[in-house]
C-alpha positions as CSV (number, residue, x, y, z in Angstrom):
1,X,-19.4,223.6,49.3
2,X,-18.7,227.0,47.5
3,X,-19.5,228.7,50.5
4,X,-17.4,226.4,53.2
5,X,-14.4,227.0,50.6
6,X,-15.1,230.8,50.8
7,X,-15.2,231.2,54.6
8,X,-11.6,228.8,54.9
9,X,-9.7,231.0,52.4
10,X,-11.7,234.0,54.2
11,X,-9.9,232.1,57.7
12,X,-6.9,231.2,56.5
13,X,-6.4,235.0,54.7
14,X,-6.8,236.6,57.9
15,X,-4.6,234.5,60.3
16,X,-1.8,235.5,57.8
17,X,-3.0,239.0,57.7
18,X,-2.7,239.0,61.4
19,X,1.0,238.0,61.5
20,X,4.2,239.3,59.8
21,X,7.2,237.1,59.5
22,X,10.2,238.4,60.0
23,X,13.8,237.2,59.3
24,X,17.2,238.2,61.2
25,X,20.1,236.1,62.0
26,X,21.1,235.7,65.7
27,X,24.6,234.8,67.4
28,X,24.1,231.3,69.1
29,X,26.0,230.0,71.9
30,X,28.1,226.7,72.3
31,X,26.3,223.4,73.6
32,X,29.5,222.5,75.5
33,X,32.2,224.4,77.1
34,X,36.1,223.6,76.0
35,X,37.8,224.7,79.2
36,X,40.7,225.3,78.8
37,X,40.1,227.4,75.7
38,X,41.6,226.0,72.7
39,X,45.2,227.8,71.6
40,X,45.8,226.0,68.7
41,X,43.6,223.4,67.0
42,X,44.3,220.8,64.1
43,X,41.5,218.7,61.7
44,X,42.7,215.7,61.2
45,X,40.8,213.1,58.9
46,X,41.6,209.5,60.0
47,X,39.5,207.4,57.4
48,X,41.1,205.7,54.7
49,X,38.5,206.4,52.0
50,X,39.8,204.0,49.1
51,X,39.9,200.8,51.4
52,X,36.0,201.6,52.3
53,X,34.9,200.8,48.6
54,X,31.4,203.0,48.5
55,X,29.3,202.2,46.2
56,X,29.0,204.6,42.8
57,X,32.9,205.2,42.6
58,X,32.5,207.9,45.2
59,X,36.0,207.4,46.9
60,X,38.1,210.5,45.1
61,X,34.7,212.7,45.1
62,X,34.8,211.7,49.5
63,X,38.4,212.6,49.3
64,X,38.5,216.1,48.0
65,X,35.4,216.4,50.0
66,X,37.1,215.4,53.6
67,X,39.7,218.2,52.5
68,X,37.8,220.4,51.6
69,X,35.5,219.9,55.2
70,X,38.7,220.4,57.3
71,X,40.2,223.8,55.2
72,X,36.6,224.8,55.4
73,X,36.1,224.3,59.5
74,X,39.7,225.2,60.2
75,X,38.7,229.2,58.5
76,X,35.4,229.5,60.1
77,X,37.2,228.5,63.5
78,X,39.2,231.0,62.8
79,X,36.6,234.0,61.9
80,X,34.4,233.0,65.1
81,X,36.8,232.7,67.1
82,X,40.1,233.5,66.6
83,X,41.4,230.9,67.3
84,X,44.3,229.8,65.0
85,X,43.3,226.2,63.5
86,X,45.0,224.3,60.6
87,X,43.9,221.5,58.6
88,X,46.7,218.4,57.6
89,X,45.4,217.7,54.1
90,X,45.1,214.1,53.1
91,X,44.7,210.6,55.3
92,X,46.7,210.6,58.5
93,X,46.9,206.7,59.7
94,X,46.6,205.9,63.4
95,X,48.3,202.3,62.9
96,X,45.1,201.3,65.2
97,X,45.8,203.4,68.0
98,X,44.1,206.6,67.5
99,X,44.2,208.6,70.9
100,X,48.0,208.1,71.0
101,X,48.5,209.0,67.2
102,X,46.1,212.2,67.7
103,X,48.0,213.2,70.7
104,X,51.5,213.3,69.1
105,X,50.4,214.9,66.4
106,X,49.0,217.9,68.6
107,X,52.2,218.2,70.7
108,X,54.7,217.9,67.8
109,X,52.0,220.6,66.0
110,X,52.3,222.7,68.9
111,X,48.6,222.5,69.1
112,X,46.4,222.0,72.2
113,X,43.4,220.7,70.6
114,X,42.4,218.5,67.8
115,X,39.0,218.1,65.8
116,X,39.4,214.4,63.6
117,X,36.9,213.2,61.5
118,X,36.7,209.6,61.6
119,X,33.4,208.7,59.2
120,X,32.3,210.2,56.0
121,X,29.3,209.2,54.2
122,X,26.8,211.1,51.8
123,X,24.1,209.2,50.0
124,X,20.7,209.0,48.5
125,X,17.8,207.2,50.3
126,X,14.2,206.5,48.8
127,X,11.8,207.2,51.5
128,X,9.1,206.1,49.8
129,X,7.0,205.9,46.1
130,X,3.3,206.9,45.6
131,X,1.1,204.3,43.4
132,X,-1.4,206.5,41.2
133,X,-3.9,205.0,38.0
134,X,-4.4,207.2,35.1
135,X,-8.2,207.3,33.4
136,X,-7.0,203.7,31.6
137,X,-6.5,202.4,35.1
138,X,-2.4,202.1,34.4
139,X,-0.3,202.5,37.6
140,X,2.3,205.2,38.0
141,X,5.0,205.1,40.4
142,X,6.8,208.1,41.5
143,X,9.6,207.4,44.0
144,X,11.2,210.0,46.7
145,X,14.7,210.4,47.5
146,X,16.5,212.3,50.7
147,X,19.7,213.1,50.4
148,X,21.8,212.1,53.6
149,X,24.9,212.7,55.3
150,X,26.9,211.3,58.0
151,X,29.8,212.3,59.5
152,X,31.9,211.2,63.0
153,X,33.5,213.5,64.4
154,X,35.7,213.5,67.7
155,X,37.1,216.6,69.9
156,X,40.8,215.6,71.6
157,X,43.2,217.9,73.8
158,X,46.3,217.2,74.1
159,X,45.9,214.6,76.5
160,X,42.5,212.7,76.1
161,X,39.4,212.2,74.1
162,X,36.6,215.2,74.8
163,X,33.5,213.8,72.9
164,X,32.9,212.0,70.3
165,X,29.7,212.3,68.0
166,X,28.1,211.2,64.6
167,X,26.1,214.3,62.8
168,X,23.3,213.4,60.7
169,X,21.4,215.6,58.4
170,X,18.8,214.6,56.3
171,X,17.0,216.7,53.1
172,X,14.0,216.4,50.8
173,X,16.3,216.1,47.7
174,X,14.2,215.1,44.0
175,X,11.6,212.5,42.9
176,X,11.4,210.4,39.9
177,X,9.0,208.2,37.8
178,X,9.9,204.2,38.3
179,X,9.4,201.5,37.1
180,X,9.4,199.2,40.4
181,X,9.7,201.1,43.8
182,X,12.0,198.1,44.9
183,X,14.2,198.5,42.1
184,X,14.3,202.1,41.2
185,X,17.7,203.8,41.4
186,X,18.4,207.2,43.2
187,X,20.8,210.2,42.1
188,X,23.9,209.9,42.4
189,X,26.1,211.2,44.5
190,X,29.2,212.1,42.4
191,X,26.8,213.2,39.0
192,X,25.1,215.8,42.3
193,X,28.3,216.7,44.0
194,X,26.9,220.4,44.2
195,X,24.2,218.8,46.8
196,X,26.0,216.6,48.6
197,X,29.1,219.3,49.2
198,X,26.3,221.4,50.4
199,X,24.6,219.4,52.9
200,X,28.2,218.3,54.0
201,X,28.7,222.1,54.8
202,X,25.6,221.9,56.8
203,X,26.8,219.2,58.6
204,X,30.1,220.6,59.7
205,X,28.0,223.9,60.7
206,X,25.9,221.8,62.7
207,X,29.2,220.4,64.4
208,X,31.1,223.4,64.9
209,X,27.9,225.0,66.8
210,X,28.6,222.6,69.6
211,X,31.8,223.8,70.4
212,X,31.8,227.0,69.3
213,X,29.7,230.8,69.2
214,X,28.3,230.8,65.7
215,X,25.5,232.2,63.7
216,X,21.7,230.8,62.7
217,X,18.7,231.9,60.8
218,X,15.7,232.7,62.5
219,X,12.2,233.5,60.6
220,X,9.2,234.1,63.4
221,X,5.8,235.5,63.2
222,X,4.8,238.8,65.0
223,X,1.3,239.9,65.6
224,X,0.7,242.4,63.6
225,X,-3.3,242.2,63.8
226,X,-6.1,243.6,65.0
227,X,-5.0,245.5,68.3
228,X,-1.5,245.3,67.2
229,X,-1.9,248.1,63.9
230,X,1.1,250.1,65.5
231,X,3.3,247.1,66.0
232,X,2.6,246.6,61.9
233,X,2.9,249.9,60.9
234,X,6.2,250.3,62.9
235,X,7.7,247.0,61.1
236,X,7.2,248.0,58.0
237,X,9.4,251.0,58.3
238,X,11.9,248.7,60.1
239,X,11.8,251.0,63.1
240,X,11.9,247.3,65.3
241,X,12.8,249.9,68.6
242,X,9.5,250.9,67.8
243,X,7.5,248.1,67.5
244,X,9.1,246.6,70.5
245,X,7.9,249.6,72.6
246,X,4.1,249.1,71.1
247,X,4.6,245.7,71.8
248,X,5.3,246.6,75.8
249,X,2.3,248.6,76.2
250,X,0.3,245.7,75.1
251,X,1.8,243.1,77.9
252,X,-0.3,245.7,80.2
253,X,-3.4,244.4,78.4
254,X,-6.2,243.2,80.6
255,X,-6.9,240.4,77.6
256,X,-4.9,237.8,79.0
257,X,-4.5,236.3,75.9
258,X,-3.4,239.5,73.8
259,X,-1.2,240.5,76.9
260,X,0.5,237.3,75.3
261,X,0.9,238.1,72.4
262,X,2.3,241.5,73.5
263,X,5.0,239.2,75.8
264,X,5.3,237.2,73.1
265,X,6.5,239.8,70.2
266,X,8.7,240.9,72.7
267,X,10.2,237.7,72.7
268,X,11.0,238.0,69.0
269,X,12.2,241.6,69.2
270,X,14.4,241.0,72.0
271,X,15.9,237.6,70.0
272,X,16.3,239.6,66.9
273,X,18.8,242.1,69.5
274,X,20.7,238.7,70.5
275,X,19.7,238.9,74.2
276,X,18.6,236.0,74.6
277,X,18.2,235.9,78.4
278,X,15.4,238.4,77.9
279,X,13.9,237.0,75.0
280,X,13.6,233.6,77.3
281,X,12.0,236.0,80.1
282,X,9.7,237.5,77.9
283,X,8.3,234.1,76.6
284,X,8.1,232.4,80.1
285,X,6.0,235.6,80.8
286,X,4.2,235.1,77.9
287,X,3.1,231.3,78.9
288,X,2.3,232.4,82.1
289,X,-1.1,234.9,80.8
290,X,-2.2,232.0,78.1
291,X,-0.8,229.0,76.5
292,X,0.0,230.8,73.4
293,X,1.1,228.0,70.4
294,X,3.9,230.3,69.0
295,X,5.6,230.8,72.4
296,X,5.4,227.4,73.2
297,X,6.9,226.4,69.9
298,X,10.2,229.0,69.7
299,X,10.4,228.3,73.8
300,X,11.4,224.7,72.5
301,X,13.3,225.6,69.7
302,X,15.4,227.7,72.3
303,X,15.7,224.6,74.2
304,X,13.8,225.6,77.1
């Protein structure tokens, strides 16, 4: 047993040695095209928050919230784009008839566009509790809890409805003893405002990229192994011009599967530059010498 538990921290310390992660933000590219290009866009929140009655007294916490959301969207429409974009603080009623309603309000605006947010909600969900028994055979619950947001969104011109969409996003938030799993309570909401605002921002991010250029995260591995020293050493020095030209040389590998690799890191390097076209070339490329796990996986994550 000593020896099985040797030879799978022995495997698992080498597939880490032979990869580095590395982390860069890229530029990322609207989902849907808005042609004609916005001039002028307004937020607009439609939802009368005090007749909803949430549960947890979370109405004026939703309310400065909403607000918040549409100052917040209107200046990072703004800084991506230029576009000039203003946010009407407070509840704007539609008197049932929301297309008409939107559309005055971006002609007498002297907009041509319109984002309105028609559905708030944040809560707290238990996903599920783990039974254990202590030595005296007494059972412990512990209970899970995501944290949860959903907003609606719609996109007008000045004329008509573009899309309308709900955003979700869902996070690992906290767990807690309990008493019953049935009856055990989550956070709350207003008492973990600093969440919830959070993974509201999130939300609206995840929106905005739809419509508009914007910016993610990326953290991918590289080979840096056996065969790929230079890549490595170059890395290290954050000379990635460098390790993208080590990284060529090794496409020409006769190893189909470390020509891959080669194609592969490529990939990464030419991601990290924001070409994207190329990075997509290189991982095709890299699929096409051996079914390489890592190229399949960003290839999706690209949407490919």
């Amino acid at each position: 047993m000593y020896r099985l538990a040797v030879l799978s921290l022995f495997f698992l310390l080498s597939c880490t040695a032979s990869r580095r992660i590395i982390y860069y933000s890229v530029s990322t590219r609207p989902v849907y095209k808005i042609d004609p290009a916005p001039q002028k866009i307004l937020l607009i929140n439609i939802i009368d928050i005090p007749s909803k009655k949430y549960r947890d007294n979370k109405e004026e916490l939703f309310i400065s919230f909403v607000d918040s959301l549409m100052y917040w969207a209107a200046d990072r429409i703004k800084f991506l784009t230029g576009t000039p974009a203003e946010a009407i603080r407070g509840y704007t009623p539609t008197s049932g008839n929301t297309d008409s309603t939107v559309s005055a309000i971006i002609t007498r605006r002297g907009a041509t566009h319109a984002i309105v947010i028609y559905s708030f909600d944040i809560y707290f969900e238990q996903t599920h509790v783990d039974v254990t028994k202590d030595n005296s055979g007494t059972k412990n619950r512990t209970a899970y809890y995501d944290i949860v947001a959903d907003i609606g969104f719609s996109f007008y011109s000045a004329h008509s409805l573009i899309k309308e969409m709900d955003v979700h996003q869902r996070h690992f938030h906290s767990s807690r003893s309990v008493i019953s799993g049935v009856l055990a309570a989550g956070p709350n909401v207003v008492a973990k405002r600093n969440d919830a605002a959070n993974i509201m921002l999130v939300t609206g991010q995840q929106y905005l990229r739809y419509f508009f250029p914007g910016e993610a995260r990326r953290s991918r591995p590289l080979f840096t192994g056996k065969g790929f020293e230079a890549v490595g050493t170059a890395i290290v020095k954050n000379d990635y011009e460098a390790a993208l030209t080590e990284s060529l040389h090794i496409m020409n590998n006769p190893d189909k599967a470390k020509a891959a690799k080669g194609s592969y890191n490529c990939a990464v390097l030419f991601e990290r530059k924001n070409q994207q076209e190329e990075a997509l070339n290189y991982l095709r490329q890299s699929l096409s010498f051996y079914p390489l796990p890592e190229a399949r996986l960003m290839l999706a994550d690209l949407g490919e």
